[in-house]
C-alpha positions in Angstrom: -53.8 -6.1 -64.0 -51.0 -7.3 -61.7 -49.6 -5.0 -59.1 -45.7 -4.7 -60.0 -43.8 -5.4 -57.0 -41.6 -2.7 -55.8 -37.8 -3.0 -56.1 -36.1 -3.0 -52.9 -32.6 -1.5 -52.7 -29.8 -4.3 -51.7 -27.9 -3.3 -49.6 -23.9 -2.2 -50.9 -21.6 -4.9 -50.1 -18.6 -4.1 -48.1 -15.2 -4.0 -50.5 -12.9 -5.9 -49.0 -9.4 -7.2 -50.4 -6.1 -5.5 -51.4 -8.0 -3.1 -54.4 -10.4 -1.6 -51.9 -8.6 1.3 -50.6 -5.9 3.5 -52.0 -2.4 2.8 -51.9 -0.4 5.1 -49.4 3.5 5.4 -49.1 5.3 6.2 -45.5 7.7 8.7 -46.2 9.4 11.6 -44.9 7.0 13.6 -46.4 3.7 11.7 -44.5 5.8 11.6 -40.8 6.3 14.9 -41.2 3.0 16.6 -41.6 1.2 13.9 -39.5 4.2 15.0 -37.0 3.1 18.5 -37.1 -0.2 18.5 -36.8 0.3 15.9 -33.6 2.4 19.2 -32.2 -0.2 21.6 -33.0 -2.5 19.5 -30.8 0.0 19.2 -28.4 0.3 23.1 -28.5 -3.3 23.1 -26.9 -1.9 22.1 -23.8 -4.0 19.0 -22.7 -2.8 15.6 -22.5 0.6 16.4 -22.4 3.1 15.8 -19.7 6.6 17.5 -20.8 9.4 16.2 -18.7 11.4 19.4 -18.7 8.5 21.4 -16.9 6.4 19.6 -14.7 5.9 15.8 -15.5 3.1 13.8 -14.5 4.0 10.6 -11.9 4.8 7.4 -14.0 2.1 5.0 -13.4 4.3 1.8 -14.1 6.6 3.0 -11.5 4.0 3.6 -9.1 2.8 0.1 -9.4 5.9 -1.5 -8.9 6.6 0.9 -5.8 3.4 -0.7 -4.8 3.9 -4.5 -5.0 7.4 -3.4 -3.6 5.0 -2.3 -0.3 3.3 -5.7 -0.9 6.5 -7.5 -0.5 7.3 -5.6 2.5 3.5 -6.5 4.2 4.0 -9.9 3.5 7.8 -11.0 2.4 8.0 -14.2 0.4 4.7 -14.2 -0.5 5.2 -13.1 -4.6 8.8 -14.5 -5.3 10.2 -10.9 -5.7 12.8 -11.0 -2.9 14.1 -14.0 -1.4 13.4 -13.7 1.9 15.1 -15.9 3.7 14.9 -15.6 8.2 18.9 -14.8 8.3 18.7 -11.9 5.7 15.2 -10.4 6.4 17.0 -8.1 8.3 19.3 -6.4 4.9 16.7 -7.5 2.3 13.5 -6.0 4.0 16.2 -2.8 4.7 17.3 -2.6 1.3 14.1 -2.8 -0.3 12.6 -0.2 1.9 15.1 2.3 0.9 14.3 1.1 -2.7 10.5 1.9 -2.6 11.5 5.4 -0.1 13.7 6.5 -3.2 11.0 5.6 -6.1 7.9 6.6 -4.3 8.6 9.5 -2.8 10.0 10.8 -6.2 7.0 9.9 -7.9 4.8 11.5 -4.6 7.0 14.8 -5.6 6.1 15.1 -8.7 2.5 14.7 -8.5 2.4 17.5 -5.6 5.0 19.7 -8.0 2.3 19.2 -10.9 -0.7 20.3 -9.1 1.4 22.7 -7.2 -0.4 26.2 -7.6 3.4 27.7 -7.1 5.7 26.7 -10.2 8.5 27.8 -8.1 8.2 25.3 -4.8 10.0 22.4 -6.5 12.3 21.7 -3.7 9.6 22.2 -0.9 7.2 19.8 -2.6 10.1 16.8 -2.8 10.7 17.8 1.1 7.0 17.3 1.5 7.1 14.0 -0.4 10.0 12.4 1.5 8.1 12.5 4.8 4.4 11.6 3.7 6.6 8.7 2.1 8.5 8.0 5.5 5.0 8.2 7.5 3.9 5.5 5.1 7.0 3.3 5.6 6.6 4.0 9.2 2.7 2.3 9.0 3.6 -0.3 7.7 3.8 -2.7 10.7 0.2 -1.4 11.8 -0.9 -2.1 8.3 1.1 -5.6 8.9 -1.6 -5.6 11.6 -4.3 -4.8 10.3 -4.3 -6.8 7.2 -3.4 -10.0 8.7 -7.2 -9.4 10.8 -8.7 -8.9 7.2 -7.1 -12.4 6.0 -8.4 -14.1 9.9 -11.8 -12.3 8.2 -11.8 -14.3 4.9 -11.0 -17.9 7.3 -14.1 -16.9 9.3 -16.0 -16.2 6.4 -15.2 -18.2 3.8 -15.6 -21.8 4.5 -14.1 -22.6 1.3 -10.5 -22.1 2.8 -8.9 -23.9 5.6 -5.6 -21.5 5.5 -4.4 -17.9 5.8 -1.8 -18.7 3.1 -4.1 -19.2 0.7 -6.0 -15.9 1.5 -2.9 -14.1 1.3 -1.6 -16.0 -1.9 -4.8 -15.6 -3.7 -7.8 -13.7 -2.6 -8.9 -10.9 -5.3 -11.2 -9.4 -2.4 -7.9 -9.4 0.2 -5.1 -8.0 -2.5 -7.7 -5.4 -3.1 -8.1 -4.3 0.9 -4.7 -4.3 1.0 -4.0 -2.0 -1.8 -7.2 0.0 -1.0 -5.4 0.8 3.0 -2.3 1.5 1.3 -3.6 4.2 -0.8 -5.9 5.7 2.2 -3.0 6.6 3.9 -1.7 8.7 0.7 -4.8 9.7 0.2 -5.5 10.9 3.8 -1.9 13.2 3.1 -3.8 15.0 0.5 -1.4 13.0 -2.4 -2.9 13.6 -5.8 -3.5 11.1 -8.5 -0.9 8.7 -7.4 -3.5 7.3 -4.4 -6.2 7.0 -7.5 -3.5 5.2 -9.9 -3.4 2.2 -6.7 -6.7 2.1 -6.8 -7.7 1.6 -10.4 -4.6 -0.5 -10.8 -6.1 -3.3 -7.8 -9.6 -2.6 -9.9 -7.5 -3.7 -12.9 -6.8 -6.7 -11.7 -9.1 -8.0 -9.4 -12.7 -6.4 -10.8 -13.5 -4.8 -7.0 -13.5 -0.9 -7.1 -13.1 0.5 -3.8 -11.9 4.5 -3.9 -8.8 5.5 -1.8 -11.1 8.0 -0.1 -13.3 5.0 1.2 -12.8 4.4 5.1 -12.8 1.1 5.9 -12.3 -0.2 9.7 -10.9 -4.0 11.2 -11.9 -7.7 10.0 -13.3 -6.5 6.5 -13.9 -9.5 3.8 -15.1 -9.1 0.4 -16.2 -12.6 -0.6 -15.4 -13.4 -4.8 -15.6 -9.7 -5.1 -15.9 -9.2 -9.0 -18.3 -6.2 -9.8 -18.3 -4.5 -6.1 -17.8 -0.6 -6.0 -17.3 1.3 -2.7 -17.5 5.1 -3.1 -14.9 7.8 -2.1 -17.0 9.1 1.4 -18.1 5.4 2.3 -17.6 4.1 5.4 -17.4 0.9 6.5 -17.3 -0.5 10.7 -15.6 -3.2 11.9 -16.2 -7.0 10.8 -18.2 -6.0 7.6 -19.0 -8.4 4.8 -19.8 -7.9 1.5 -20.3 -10.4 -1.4 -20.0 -9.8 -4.9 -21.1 -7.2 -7.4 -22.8 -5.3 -3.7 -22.5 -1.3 -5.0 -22.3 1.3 -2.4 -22.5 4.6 -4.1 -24.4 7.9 -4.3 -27.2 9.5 -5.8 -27.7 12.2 -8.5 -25.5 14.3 -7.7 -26.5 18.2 -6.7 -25.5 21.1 -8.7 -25.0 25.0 -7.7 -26.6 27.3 -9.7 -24.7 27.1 -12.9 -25.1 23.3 -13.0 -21.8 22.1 -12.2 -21.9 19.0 -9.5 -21.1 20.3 -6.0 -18.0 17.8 -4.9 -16.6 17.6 -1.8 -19.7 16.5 0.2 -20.6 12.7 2.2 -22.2 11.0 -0.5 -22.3 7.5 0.1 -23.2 5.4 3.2 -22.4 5.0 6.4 -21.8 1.0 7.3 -22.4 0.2 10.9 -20.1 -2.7 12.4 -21.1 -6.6 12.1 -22.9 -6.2 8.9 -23.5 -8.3 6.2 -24.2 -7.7 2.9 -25.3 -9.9 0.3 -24.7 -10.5 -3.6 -26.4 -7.7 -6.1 -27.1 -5.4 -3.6 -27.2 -1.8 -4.0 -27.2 0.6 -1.6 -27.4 4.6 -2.4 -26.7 8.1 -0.8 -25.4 9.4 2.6 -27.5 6.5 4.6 -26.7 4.1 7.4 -27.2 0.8 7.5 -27.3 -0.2 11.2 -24.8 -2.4 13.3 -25.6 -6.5 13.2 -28.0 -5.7 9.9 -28.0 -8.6 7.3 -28.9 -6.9 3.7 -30.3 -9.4 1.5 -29.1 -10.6 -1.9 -30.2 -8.2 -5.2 -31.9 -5.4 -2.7 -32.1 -1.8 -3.8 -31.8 0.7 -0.8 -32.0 5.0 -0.4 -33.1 4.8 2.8 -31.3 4.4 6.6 -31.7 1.1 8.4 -31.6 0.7 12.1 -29.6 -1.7 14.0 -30.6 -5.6 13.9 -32.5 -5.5 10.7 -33.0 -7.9 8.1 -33.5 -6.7 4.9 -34.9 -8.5 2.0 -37.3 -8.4 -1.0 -40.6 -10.5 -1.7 -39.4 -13.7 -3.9 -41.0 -14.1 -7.3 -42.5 -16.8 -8.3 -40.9 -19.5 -10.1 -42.3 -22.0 -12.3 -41.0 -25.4 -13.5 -42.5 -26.9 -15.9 -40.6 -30.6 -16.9 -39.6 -31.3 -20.4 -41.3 -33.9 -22.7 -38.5 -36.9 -23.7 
């Protein structure tokens, strides 16, 4: 006798086309009760910013406050003000008040939000107007400091023959340059708005460096896509990094409820005149020593000392040719 094969189930086709769900009309009747129950959620109290209490900072203006600053480090350079060598003077003037007015505003309310006193409105925008004027006021030594990053990228890159170009249209130097704005807020104890800099360069450039992250002279990221620098990180003078190079922490600890215990140095310490190369990752509250070269793809938990060259055994590759 023959075995009779077993039946196997097809699987249900997907229905597709107008008949395959049911027909649904927007009317008062709909907006209403998906209305209310938005509210009800809203009632929870999370996720919600009500601008008659205590509003959250707008991000949008935050990042225009912040190319504003990046028109100010480097007038000219984006084709938002026309600067011209007769009206520097006014135009540099009138935009500074311009970003004063809209950053320092948005500075207030993220200090009013997280505020523990509800009633310190006024003392909180007094607060905000002078971290906001000590940032104007760094301005030229950020001037400074940048335009050594960019010298950085000409040294390192020899792709480039020209500062301009650096300026213009490095992903690694608009990041630094965001990155030492937002340590100086970040450094005056500003909430979220030093973050919302941050992930906005991330946004556009791939490099994730945190505003806690203290970064000294001559720094280049070369490419940059896919490199992280954590929040106690720091970094010497003339440091190099190429891309997708993490430097970040281990598991973090917990106290005896198992909550992670923030607020302790988590990531490394890098020493100056080191160089570190693509794919590397490097992990924990460790230092890698002054004139070190760290090799491409290397994975390191450990503290180097000064002068070392780090790099892994290669694998071996085969190559076998094709047949025509």
């Amino acid at each position: 006798m023959k075995k009779q094969s077993k039946k196997v189930a097809k699987p249900a086709k997907l229905q597709t086309g107008c008949g395959s769900l049911p027909v649904r009309t927007w009317d008062s009747e709909t907006a209403n009760e998906i209305t209310e129950r938005l509210c009800r959620s809203y009632a929870l109290g999370y996720g919600v910013s009500y601008r008659d209490l205590r509003p959250l900072p707008e991000r949008d203006v935050v990042i225009q406050m912040l190319e504003g600053l990046y028109d100010l480090l480097f007038p000219g350079y984006t084709g938002r003000q026309g600067f011209t060598e007769e009206g520097a003077f006014f135009i540099a003037g009138n935009l500074l008040t311009h970003v004063f007015q809209g950053l320092s505003a948005q500075i207030a309310r993220a200090m009013s939000y997280f505020c523990p006193d509800g009633e310190c409105e006024h003392l909180c925008e007094k607060h905000a107007r002078t971290i906001t004027i000590n940032l104007l006021d760094s301005l030229p030594r950020l001037r400074d400091t940048l335009w050594d990053d960019a010298h950085a990228a000409l040294d390192g890159d020899p792709a480039t023959s020209s500062l301009d170009e650096i300026v213009l249209a490095y992903p690694g130097f608009k990041c630094i340059a965001v990155n030492r704005i937002a340590h100086e807020l970040y450094r005056a104890g500003v909430p979220l708005i030093p973050r919302i800099m941050s992930e906005y360069a991330h946004t556009i450039t791939g490099i994730d460096i945190h505003p806690g992250a203290t970064i000294g002279r001559h720094f280049f990221i070369d490419h940059g896509t896919g490199v992280v620098i954590g929040e106690t990180t720091t970094i010497g003078d003339n440091v190099k990094l190429y891309q997708g190079v993490t430097l970040g922490a281990l598991s973090f600890p917990k106290d005896a409820a198992g909550h992670i215990i923030k607020g302790t140095k988590r990531h490394p310490n890098i020493e100056d005149d080191v160089t570190i190369y693509a794919e590397s990752t490097i992990l924990g509250n460790v230092t890698i020593g002054h004139h070190s070269v760290i090799g491409g793809n290397t994975w390191l938990t450990e503290s180097v000392p000064p002068y070392s060259k780090v790099t892994i055994e290669p694998t071996k590759v085969t190559v076998t040719p094709k047949k025509h």
